[in-house]
C-alpha positions in Angstrom: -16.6 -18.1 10.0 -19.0 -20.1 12.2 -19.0 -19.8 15.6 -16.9 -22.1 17.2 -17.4 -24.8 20.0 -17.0 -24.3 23.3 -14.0 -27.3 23.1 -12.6 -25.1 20.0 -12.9 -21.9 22.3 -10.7 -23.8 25.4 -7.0 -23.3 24.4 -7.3 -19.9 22.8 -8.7 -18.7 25.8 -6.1 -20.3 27.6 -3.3 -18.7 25.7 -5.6 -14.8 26.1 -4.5 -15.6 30.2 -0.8 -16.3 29.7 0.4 -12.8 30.3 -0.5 -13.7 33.8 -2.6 -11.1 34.3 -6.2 -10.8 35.9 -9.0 -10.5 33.3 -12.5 -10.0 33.4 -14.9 -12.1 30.8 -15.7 -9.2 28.4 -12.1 -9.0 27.7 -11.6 -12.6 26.9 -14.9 -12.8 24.6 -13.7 -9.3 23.2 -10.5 -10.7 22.5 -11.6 -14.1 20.8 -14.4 -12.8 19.1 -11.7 -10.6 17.0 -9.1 -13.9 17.0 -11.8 -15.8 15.3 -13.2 -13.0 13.2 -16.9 -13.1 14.0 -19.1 -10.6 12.5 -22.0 -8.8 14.7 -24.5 -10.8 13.6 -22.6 -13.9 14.8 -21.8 -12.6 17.8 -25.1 -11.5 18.6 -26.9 -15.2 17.6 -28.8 -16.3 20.4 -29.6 -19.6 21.7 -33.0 -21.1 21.1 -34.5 -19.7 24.0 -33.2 -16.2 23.6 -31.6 -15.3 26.9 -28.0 -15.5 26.0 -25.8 -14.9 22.9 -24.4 -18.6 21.7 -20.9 -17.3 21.8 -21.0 -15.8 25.3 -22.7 -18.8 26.3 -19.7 -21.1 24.5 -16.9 -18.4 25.8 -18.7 -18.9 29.7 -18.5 -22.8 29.2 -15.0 -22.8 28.4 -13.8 -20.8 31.2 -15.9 -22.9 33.8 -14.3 -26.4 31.9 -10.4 -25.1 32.1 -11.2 -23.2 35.9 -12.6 -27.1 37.0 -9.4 -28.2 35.6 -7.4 -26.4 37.7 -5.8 -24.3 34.6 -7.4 -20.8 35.4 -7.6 -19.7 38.7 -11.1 -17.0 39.6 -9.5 -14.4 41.8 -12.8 -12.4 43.0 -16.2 -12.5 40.5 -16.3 -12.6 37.2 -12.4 -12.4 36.9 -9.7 -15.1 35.8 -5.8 -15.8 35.7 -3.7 -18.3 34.5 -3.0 -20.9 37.0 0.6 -22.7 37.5 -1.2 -25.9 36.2 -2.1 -23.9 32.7 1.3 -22.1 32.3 2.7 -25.7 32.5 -0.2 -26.9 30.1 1.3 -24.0 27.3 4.9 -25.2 27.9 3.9 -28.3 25.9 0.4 -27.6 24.3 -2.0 -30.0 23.1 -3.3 -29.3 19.0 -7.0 -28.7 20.7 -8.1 -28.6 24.8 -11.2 -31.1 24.7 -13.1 -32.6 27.4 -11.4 -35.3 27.0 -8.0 -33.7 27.3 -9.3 -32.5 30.7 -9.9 -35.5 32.0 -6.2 -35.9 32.7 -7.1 -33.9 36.1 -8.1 -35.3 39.1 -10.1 -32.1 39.8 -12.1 -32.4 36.5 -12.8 -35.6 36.6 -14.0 -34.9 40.2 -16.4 -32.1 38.6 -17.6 -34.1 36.1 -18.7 -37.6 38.0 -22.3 -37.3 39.2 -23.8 -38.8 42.7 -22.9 -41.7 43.9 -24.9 -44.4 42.9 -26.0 -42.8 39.8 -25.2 -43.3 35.7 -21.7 -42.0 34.4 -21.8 -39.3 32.5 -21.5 -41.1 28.4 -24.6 -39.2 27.1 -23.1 -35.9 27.9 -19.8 -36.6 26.6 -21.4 -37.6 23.9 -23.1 -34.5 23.4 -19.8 -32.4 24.3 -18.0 -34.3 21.6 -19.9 -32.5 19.1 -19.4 -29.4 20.8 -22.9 -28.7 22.7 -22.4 -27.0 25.9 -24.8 -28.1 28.7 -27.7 -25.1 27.8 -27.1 -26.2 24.2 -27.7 -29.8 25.0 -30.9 -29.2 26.7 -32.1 -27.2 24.6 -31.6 -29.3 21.1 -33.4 -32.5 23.3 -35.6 -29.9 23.9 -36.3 -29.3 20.6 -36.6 -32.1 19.1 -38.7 -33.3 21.4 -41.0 -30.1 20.5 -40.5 -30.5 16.7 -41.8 -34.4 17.2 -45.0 -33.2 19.3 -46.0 -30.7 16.5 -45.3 -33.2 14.0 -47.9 -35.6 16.1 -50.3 -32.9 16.4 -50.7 -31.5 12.8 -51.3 -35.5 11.7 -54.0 -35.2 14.4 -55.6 -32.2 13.3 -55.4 -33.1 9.4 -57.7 -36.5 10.6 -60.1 -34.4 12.7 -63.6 -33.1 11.4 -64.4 -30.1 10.0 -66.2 -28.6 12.3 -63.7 -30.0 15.4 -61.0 -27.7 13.1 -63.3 -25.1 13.0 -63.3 -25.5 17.2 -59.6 -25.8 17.5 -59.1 -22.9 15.7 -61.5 -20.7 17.9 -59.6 -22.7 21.2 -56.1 -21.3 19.7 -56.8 -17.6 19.1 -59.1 -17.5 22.6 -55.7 -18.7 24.1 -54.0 -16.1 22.1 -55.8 -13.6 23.7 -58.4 -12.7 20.5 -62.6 -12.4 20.7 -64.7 -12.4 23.5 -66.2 -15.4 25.1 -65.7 -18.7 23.7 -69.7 -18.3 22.6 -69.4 -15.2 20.6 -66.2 -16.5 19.1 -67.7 -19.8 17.9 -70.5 -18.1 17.0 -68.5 -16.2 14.4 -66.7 -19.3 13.4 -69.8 -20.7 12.6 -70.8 -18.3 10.3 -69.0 -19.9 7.3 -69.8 -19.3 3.4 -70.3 -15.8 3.4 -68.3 -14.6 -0.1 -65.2 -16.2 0.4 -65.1 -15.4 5.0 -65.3 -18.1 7.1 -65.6 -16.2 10.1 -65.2 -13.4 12.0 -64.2 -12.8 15.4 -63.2 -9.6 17.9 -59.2 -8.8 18.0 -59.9 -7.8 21.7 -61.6 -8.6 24.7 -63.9 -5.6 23.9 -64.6 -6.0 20.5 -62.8 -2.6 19.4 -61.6 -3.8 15.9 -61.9 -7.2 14.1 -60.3 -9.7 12.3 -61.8 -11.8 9.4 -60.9 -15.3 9.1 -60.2 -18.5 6.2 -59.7 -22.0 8.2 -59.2 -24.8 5.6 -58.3 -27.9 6.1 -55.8 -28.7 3.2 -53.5 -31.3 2.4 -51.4 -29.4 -0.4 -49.7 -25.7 -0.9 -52.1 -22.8 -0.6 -51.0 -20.1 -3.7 -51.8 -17.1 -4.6 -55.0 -17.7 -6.2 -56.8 -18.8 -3.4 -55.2 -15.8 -1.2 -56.2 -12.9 -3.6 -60.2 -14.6 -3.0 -59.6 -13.7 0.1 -58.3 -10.6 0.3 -61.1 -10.0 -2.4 -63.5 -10.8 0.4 -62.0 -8.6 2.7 -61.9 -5.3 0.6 -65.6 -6.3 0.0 -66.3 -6.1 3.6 -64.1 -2.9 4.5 -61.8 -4.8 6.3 -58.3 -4.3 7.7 -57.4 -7.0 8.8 -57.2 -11.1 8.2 -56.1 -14.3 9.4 -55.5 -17.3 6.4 -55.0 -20.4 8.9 -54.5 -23.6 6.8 -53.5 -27.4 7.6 -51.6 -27.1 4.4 -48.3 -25.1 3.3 -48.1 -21.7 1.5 -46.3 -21.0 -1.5 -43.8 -18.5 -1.8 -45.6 -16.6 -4.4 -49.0 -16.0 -1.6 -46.0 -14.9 1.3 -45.0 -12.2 -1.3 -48.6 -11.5 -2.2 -49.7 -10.3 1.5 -46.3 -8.9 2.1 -47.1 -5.9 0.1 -50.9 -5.9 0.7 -53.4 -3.7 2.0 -55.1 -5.0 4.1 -52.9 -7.0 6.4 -53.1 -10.7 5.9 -51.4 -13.2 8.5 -51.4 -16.5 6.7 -50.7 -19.2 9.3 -50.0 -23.0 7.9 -49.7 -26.5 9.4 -46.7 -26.0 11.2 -47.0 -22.8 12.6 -50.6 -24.1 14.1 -49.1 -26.9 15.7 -46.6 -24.6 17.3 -49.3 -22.0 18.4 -51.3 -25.1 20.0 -48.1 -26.3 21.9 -47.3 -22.7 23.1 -50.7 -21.8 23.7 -51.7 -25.3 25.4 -54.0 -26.2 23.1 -54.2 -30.2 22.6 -51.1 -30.8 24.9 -50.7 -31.2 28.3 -47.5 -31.1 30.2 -46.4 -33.5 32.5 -42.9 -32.0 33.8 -41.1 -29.1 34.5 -37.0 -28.7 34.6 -35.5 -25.7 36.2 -32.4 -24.3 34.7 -30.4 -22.4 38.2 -26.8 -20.8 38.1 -25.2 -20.0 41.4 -26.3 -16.7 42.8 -22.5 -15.0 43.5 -24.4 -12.3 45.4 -25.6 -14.9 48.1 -21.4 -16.1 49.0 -20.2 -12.3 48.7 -19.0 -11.3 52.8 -18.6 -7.8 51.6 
């Protein structure tokens, strides 16, 4: 079963508090996690940036939306109960609790208008009606706004010049932490032709071990063929290890081919370059920061 919305999440968890007594959060995600029949790998997905499971984040969301509401009360941290407003709710239940639904409360509705002066809130409803929680809704803008910029930036590099993708390439891994100066490591870029090894530059600052390199610019799908060369040039020149960076594609059958290779080849296409260049700050700048905050409960505790 797929994980289910946060909306989809509202009146079971509603119905986990009727026995009117106090709960904490791991019981209720414990408790619809079984109801629902999520496996550990489901339960265990994270959100794009990594720092929460989706379903906690989806079980969290609910709570918050039926607590606003006025149907759950929050007794001390971390803790819930049914509220009079939510045993009355169960008395006559609605097929599904959705934001909509909610907005039936004074209180909700309260919680959900923004400053004075300022847009409604349609956008996000929007967004809530397909079952996005907030983090989830800034997170797909956020990437698909990412997704676009790559998109932009491996058209750009596919019209650039040889030899400006030969220095992009050396900007990305100097970023990445690889080779020494930006000199030395153009330098080794530059020293292309040599049986099948564009380059060759330091893994480390020190130059303890290094790394060979291919950088081709290439419209179509890199296979196998063009992969064993390489690794042909590499066993030539005793080495363990090599970077394939392409503006092109690999096929499945070159994946499979360094997969069970030695040496160890890291083939990196198109896409993955354009992601490295946006996480590395290479060909992009930024020009705003948002700050995601939750309230600090520590702050308000008297104890």
């Amino acid at each position: 079963m797929a994980i289910p919305d946060f909306q989809t999440l509202m009146l079971p968890f509603l119905r986990f508090a009727s026995d009117g007594n106090e709960h904490a959060m791991i019981e209720a995600r414990e408790s619809l996690a079984e109801q629902f029949r999520l496996t550990a790998e489901e339960r265990t997905t994270l959100l794009p940036s990594g720092r929460q499971a989706v379903f906690d984040n989806r079980v969290a969301w609910a709570k918050v939306y039926l607590q606003r509401a006025g149907l759950l009360d929050s007794p001390r941290r971390g803790h819930f109960r049914i509220s009079d407003r939510g045993r009355d709710v169960l008395r006559d239940p609605p097929e599904r609790i959705t934001v909509r639904y909610l907005e039936r409360f004074p209180e909700f509705v309260e919680f959900r208008s923004v400053a004075k002066g300022k847009k409604d809130t349609a956008e996000a409803g929007s967004s809530e009606a397909d079952g996005e929680t907030p983090e989830e809704t800034l997170e797909s803008a956020y990437l698909r706004l990412r997704g676009d910029i790559a998109a932009e930036l491996l058209k750009r590099v596919k019209g650039c010049s040889p030899k400006f993708f030969e220095g992009l390439v050396v900007e990305v891994l100097l970023r990445m932490g690889y080779g020494g100066s930006r000199r030395e490591a153009g330098e080794a870029i530059g020293r292309a032709g040599d049986e099948g090894i564009d380059g060759i530059i330091n893994e480390d600052r020190l130059g303890l071990d290094v790394i060979y390199l291919q950088a081709k610019k290439w419209e179509g799908t890199v296979g196998r063929p063009e992969i064993q060369k390489f690794v042909g040039a590499l066993h030539g020149k005793r080495a363990k290890k090599g970077i394939f960076i392409t503006t092109g594609s690999f096929s499945s059958e070159a994946a499979q081919y360094v997969a069970n290779i030695d040496p160890k080849v890291v083939l990196i296409d198109g896409q993955q370059l354009a992601e490295l260049m946006i996480e590395f700050n290479v060909g992009v700048t930024q020009i705003d920061t948002y700050e995601v905050k939750r309230i600090d409960s520590d702050y308000f505790s008297e104890e």
